[in-house]
C-alpha positions as CSV (number, residue, x, y, z in Angstrom):
1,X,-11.4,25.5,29.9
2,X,-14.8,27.4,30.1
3,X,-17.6,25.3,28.7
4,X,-21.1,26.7,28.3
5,X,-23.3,23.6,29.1
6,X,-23.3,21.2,31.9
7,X,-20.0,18.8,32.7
8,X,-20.0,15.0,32.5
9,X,-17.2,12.6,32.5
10,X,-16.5,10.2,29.7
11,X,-16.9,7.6,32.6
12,X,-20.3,9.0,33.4
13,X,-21.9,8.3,29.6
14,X,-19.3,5.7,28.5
15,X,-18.8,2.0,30.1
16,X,-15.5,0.0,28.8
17,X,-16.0,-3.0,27.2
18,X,-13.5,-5.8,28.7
19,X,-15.1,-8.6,26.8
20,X,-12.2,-10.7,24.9
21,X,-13.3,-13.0,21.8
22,X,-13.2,-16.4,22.0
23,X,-9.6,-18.1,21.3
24,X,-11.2,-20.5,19.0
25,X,-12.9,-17.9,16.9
26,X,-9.7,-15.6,16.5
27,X,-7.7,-18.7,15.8
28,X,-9.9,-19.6,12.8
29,X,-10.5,-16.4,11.4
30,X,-14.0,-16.2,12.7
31,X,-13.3,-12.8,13.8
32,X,-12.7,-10.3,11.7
33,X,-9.7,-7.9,13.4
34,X,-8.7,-3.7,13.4
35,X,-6.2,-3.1,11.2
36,X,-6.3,1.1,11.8
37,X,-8.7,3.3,12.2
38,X,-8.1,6.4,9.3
39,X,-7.3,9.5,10.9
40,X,-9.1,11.9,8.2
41,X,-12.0,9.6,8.1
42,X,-12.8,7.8,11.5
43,X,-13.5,4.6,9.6
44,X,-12.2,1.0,10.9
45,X,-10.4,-1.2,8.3
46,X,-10.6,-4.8,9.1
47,X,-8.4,-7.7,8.3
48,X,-9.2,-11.8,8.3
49,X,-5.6,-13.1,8.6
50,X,-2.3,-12.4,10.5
51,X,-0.6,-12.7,13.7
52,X,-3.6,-12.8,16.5
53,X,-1.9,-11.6,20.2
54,X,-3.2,-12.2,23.6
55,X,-5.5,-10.0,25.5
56,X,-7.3,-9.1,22.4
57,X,-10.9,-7.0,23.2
58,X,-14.1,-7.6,21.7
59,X,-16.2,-4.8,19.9
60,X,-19.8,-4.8,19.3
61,X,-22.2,-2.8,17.0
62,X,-22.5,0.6,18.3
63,X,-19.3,0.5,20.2
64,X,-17.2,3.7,19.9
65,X,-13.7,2.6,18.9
66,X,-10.9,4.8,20.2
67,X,-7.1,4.3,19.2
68,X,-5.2,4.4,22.7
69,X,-2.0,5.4,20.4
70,X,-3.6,7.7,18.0
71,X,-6.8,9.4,19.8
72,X,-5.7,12.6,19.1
73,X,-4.9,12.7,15.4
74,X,-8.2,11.0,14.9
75,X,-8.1,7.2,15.2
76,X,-11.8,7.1,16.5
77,X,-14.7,5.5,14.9
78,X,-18.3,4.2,16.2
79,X,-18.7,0.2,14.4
80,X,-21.4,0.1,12.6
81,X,-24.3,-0.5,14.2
82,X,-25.9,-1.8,10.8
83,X,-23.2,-4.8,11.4
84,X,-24.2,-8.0,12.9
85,X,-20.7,-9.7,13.6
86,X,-18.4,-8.6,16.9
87,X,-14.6,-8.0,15.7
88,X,-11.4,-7.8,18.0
89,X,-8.3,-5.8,18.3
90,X,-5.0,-4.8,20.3
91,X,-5.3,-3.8,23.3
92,X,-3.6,-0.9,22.3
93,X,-7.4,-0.2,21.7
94,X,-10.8,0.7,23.6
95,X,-13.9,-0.4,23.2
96,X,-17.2,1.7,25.0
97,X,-20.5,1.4,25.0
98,X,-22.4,4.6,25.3
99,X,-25.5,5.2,27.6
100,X,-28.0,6.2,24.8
101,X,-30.2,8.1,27.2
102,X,-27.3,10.7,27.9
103,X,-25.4,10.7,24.8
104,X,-25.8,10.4,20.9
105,X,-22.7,8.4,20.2
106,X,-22.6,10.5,17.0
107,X,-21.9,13.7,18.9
108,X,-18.5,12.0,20.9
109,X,-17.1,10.7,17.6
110,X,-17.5,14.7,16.5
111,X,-16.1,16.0,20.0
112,X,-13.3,13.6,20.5
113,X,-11.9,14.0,16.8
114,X,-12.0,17.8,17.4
115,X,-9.2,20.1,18.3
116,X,-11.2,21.0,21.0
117,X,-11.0,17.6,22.7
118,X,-7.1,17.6,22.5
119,X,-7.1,20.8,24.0
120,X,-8.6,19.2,26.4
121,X,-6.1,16.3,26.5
122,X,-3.3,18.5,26.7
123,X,-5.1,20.1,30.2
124,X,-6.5,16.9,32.0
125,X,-4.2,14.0,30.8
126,X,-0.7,13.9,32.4
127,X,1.7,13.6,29.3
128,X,-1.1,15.2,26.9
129,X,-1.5,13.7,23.5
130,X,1.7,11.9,23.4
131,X,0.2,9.9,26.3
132,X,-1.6,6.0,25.4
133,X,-5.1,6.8,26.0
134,X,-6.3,4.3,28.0
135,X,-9.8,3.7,29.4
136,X,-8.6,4.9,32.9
137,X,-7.3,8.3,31.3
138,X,-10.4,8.5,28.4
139,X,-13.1,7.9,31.2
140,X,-11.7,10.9,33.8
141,X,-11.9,13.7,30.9
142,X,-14.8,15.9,31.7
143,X,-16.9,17.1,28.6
144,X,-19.1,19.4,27.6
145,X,-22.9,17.3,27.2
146,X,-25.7,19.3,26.3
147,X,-29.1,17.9,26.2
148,X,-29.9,15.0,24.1
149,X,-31.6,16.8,21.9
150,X,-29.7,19.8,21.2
151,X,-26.5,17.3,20.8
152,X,-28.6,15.7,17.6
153,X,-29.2,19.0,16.0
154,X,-25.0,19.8,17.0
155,X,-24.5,16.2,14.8
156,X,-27.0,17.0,12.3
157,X,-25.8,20.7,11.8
158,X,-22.4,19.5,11.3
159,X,-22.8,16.8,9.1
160,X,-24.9,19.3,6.7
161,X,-21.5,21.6,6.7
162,X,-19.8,18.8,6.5
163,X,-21.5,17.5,2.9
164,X,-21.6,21.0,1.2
165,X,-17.3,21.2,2.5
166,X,-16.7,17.4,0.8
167,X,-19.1,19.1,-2.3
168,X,-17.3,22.0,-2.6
169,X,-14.6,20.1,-2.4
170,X,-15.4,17.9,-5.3
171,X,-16.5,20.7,-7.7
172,X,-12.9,22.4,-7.5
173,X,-11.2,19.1,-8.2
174,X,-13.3,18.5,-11.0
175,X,-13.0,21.9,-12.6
176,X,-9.0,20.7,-12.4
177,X,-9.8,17.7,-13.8
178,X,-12.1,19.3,-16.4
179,X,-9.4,21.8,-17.4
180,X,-6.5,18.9,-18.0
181,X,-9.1,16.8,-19.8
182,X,-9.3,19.7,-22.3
183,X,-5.3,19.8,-22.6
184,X,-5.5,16.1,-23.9
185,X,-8.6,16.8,-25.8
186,X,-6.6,19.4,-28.2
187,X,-3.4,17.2,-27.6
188,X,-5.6,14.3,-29.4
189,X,-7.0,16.7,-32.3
190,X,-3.7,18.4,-33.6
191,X,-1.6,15.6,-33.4
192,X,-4.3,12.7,-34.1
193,X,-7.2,14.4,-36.4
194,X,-5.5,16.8,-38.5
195,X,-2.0,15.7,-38.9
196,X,-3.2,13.5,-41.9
197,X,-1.0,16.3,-44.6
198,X,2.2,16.8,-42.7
199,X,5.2,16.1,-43.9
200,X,7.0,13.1,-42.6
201,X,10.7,13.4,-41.4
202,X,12.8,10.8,-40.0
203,X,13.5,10.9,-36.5
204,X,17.4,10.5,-36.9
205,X,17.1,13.9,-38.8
206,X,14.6,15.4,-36.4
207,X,16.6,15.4,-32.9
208,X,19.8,13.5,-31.5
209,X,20.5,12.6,-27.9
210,X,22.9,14.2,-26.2
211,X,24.5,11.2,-24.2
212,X,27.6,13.0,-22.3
213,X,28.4,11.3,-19.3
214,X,29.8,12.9,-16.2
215,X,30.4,11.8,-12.5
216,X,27.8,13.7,-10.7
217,X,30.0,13.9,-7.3
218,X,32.7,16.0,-9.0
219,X,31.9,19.5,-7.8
220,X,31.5,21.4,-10.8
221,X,28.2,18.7,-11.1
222,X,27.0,18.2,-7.4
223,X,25.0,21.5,-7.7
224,X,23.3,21.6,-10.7
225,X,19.8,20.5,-11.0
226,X,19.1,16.6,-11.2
227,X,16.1,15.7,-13.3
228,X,14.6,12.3,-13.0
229,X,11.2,11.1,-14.4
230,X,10.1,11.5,-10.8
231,X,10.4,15.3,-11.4
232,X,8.3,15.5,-14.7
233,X,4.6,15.5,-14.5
234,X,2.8,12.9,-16.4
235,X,1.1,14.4,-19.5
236,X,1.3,17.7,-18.8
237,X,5.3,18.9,-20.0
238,X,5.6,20.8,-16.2
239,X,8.5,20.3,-14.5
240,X,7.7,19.9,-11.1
241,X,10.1,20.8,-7.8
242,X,13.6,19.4,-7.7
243,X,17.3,18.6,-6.2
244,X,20.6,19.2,-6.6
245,X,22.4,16.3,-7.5
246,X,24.2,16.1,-4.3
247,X,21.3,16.9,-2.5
248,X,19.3,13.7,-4.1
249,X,22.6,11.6,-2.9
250,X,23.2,10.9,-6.7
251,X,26.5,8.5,-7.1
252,X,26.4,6.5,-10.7
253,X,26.8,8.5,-14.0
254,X,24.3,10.8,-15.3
255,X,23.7,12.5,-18.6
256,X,24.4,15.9,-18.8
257,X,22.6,18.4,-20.2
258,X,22.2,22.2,-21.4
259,X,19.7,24.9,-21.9
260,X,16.6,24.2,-24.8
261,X,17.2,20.8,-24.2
262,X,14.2,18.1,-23.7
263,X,14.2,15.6,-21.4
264,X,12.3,12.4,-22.4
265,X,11.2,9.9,-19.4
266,X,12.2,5.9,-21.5
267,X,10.7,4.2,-18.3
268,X,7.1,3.5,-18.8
269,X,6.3,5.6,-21.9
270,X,2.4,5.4,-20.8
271,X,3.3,7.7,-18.6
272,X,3.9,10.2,-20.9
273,X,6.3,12.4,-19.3
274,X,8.3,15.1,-21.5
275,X,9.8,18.6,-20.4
276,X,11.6,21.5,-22.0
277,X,14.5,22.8,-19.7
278,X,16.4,26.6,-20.2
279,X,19.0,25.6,-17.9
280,X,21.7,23.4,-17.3
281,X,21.8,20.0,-15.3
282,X,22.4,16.4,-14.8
283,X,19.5,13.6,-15.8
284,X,19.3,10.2,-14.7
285,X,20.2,7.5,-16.9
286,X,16.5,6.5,-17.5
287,X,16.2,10.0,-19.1
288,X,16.7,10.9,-22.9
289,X,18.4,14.3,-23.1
290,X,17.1,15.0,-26.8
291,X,18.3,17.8,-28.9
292,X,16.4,18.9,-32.0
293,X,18.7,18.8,-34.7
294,X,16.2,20.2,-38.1
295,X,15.8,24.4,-38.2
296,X,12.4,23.5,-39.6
297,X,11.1,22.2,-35.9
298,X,10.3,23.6,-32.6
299,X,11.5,22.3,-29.6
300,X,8.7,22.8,-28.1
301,X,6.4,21.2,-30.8
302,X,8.5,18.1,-30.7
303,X,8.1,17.8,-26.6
304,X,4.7,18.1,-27.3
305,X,4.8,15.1,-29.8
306,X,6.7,12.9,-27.9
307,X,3.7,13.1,-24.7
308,X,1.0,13.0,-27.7
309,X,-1.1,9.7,-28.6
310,X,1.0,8.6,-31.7
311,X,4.0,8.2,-30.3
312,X,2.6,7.2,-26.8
313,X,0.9,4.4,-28.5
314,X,4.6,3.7,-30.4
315,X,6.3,3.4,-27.6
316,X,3.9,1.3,-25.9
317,X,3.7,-1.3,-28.5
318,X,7.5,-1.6,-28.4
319,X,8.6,-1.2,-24.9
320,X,7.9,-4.4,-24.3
321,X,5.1,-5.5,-21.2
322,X,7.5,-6.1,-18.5
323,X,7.0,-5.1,-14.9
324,X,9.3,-1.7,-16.3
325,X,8.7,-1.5,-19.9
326,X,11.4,0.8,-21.2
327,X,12.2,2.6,-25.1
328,X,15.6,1.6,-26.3
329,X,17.2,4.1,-28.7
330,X,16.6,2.3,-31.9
331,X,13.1,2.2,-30.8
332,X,13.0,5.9,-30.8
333,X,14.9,6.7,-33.4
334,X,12.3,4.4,-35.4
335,X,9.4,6.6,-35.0
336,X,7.9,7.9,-38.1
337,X,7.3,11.5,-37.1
338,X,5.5,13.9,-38.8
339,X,5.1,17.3,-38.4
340,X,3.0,20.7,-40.3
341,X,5.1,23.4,-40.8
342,X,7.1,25.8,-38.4
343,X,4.8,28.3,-38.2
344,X,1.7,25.9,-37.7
345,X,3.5,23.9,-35.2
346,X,3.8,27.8,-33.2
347,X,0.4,28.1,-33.5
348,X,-0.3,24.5,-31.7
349,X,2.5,25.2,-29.3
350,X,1.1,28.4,-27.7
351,X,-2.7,27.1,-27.7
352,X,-1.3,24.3,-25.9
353,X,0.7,25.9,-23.4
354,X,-1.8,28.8,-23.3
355,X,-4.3,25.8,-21.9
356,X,-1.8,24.7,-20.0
357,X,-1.5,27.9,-18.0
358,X,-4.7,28.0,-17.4
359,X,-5.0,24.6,-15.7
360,X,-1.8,25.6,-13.5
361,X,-3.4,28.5,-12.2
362,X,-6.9,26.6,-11.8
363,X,-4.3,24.1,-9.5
364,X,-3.1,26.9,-7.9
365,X,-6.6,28.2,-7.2
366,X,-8.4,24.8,-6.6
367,X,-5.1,23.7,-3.7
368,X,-5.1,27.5,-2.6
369,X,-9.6,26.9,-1.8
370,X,-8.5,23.4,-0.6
371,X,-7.0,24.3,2.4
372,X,-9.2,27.5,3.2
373,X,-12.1,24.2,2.8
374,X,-10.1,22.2,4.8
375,X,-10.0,24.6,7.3
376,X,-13.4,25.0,7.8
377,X,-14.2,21.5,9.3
378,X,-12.1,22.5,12.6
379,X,-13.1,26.0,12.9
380,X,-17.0,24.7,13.0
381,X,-16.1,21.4,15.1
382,X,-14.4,24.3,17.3
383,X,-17.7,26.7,17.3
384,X,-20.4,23.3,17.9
385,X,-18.5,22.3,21.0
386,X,-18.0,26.0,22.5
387,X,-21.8,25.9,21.8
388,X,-21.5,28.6,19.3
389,X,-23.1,26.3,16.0
């Protein structure tokens, strides 16, 4: 690979560390040990307790961490030089002290998380990154090392990008997050402010359940869609991505159901999770298949209601506390519902799935940016060490 500044070996700017902590210390849980290094962050996390092995090495402030087993998705991290206390770990890591008067330890943990650097696995390291990096293997690579200097402005040039990516970042998730806040803002006002004048109904006269059993194996079953609560999104009525039946490996009995239906989630009603399906399928038995029974109601309106605050807070107050508090029948049939009439419950239906809309397509936009952000990060790492930043 054609590099634009001067060579140097790892080995040349890097020494291994071959201390191991004292026996008594690890025993007593004097030293705190790796757990993992995170690939997307380069951070060590550090745990007190557990099984302590032989041959365990010692790292000191200022050491640059590197994860023999996961260098090259990005299990490297410098400890804290901030940090007083030595910790341990696994062989199956290495700990190297850098020679400050070549290198800014700053600029290898930026190089050696780059794809640039497991390019350069993949040419001077027999097996490539599939290969344990060990010291022997680490210390051999050859590098690009510009002067001291210039590889501080590299680190501080990147770590600018770097802020306004994790800032732009941010803002799209919290236009997102923004956007569904205002979905449960107006869910709150129509259905908690002004729903003081409508008329109440009883919910045994509202909707029914359609409780049909069938074998889902039988092949007139296996292929139609299987709905859990796993595949409804929590407070937003969107059905998200699902299985066949026979594709999810489905075996006990499940509830079948038909177009217009709505499929209530009983298991942990704080949740929230209510969808309205135009097609026909199987549910899971901690599904309600609800039909609406009164012409003087919208389907949509009462899927609506069943996610909104009143009967949320209902079925919280009745589902009991358990580890998987669940609404029996009876309990939902026992709801006091209420609703304005047909053509006012319309109105609330299309603002609210109007809004809703709009917050899909600002997903759609903010996970579409997300990965053109996301793929930023590499394509300047990729530019600094080419000597192009």
């Amino acid at each position: 690979m054609k590099m634009k500044w001067p060579v140097a070996r790892l080995g040349e700017v890097l020494t291994e560390r071959k201390e191991e902590p004292p026996p008594d210390d690890l025993s007593l849980g004097r030293v705190k040990i790796v757990e993992k290094i995170g690939f997307d962050t380069g951070r060590i996390q550090l745990r007190t307790d557990g099984e302590t092995k032989t041959g365990m090495i010692l790292i000191r402030p200022g050491d640059l961490v590197v994860s023999g087993i996961n260098a090259a998705k990005g299990a490297i991290a410098v400890y804290d030089s901030k940090n007083s206390s030595p910790i341990a770990a696994t062989i199956h890591y290495g700990a190297y002290v850098p020679n400050y008067e070549r290198v800014s330890v700053e600029f290898l943990w930026w190089l050696l998380r780059s794809q640039f650097f497991r390019e350069l696995l993949l040419q001077y390291v027999p097996g490539g990154i599939k290969t344990e990096l060990k010291a022997k293997r680490l210390l051999s690579i050859p590098v690009p090392l510009p002067p001291l200097a210039e590889q501080q402005r590299i680190v501080a040039r990147i770590e600018e990008l770097a802020t306004q990516i994790h800032e732009a970042r941010a803002l799209r998730q919290h236009a997102a997050e923004e956007a569904e806040a205002l979905v449960l803002s107006v869910l709150h006002r129509q259905f908690v402010v002004e729903s003081s004048n409508w008329t109440l109904m009883p919910m045994d006269r509202a909707i029914e359940i359609s409780d049909k059993q069938i074998d889902p194996t039988l092949p007139e079953y296996a292929q139609l869609p299987h709905i859990s609560g796993e595949n409804m999104e929590s407070k937003t009525c969107r059905l998200l991505p699902w299985r066949t039946a026979e594709a999810d490996g489905v075996k006990s009995s499940n509830y079948l159901f038909s177009p217009g239906t709505i499929l209530y989630s009983k298991i942990r009603p704080y949740l929230r999770k209510a969808i309205f399906v135009d097609f026909r399928g199987v549910c899971s038995a901690d599904v309600y298949p609800i039909r609406v029974l009164n012409p003087d109601l919208d389907s949509h309106f009462v899927k609506w209601s069943l996610v909104a605050e009143p009967f949320t807070n209902y079925a919280n107050r009745l589902s009991g506390r358990t580890r998987m508090p669940k609404l029996n029948r009876k309990q939902l049939f026992g709801f006091p519902f209420t609703h304005p009439p047909l053509s006012e419950q319309r109105q609330i239906v299309d603002g609210l799935d109007a809004l809703q809309m709009e917050v899909e397509r600002l997903k759609r936009l903010q996970a579409k940016t997300s990965a053109e952000i996301d793929a930023l990060l590499p394509s300047i790492l990729d530019k600094a060490f080419k000597g192009e930043l």
